[in-house]
Every structure is written in C-alpha cells, then in structure tokens.
N, C-alpha and C positions, 0 to 999 in steps of 0.2 A: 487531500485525497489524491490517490494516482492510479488512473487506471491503464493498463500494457493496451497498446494498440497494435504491437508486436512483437514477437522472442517471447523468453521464458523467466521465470523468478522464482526464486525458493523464497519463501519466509519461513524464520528460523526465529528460536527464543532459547534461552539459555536455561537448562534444568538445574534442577538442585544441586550438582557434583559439578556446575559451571561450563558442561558442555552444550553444544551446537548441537542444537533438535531440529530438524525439518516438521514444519508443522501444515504446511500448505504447499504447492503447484502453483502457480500464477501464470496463466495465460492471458491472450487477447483475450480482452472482454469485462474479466473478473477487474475486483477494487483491493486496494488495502490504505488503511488509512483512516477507515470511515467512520469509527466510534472519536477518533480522535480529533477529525475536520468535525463532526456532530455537535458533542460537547468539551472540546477544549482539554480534553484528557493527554495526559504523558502517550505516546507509541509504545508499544508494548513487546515488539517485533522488529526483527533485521527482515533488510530484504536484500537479497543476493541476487544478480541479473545471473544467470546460467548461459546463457551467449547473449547478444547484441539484444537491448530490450527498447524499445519506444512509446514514453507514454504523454499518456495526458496528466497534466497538475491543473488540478481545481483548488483554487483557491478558496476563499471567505468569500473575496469580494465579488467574485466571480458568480459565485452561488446566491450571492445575495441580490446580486444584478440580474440575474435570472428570473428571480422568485418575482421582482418586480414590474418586468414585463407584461 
C-alpha cells in the first residue's frame, strides 16, 4: 500500500477501447493499493506521479508488526 506524503498522482485504468482513464487525484494523505495489500488481490490501477511525489510503502510485514504491538 502507498500513501503520497507529497506531490500529486493520477490513477488511471485502461477502458474498454484500451485507453488511459483518470479515475482518481492522489494527494498527501490519500492511499492506493489498499484492496490489494488487504487481501492479496492483482492491482487494478496505474499510478502516474504528475510532478515529484513522496510516499510511504507499507509493507505486509510492516502491518503485521504493527498489529502486534
């Protein structure tokens, strides 16, 4: 899972006629990723940084180590 701690990000999915759809804005703050880090599912989505982006990656294990705290 990755969440932008800075800049911008399009997520984009490819429509039926094989083009580039914007389907989100990605700012600081927001997540993508998350059904996928959840339960182990394919990503479904491109993510395009739109200028300089910064984020955080949450791992499994990371999450997992957390939860056991």
């Amino acid at each position: 899972m990755f969440v932008p701690l800075e800049g911008n990000a399009e997520e984009q999915i490819l429509d039926e006629e094989k083009s580039c759809r914007r389907i989100d804005v990605l700012t600081a703050g927001m997540n993508v990723g998350e059904m996928a880090f959840l339960n182990d599912s394919p990503r479904l989505v491109d993510v395009l940084a739109v200028d300089t982006v910064e984020c955080l990656i949450s791992t499994c294990a990371w999450f997992i180590a957390l939860t056991l705290t």
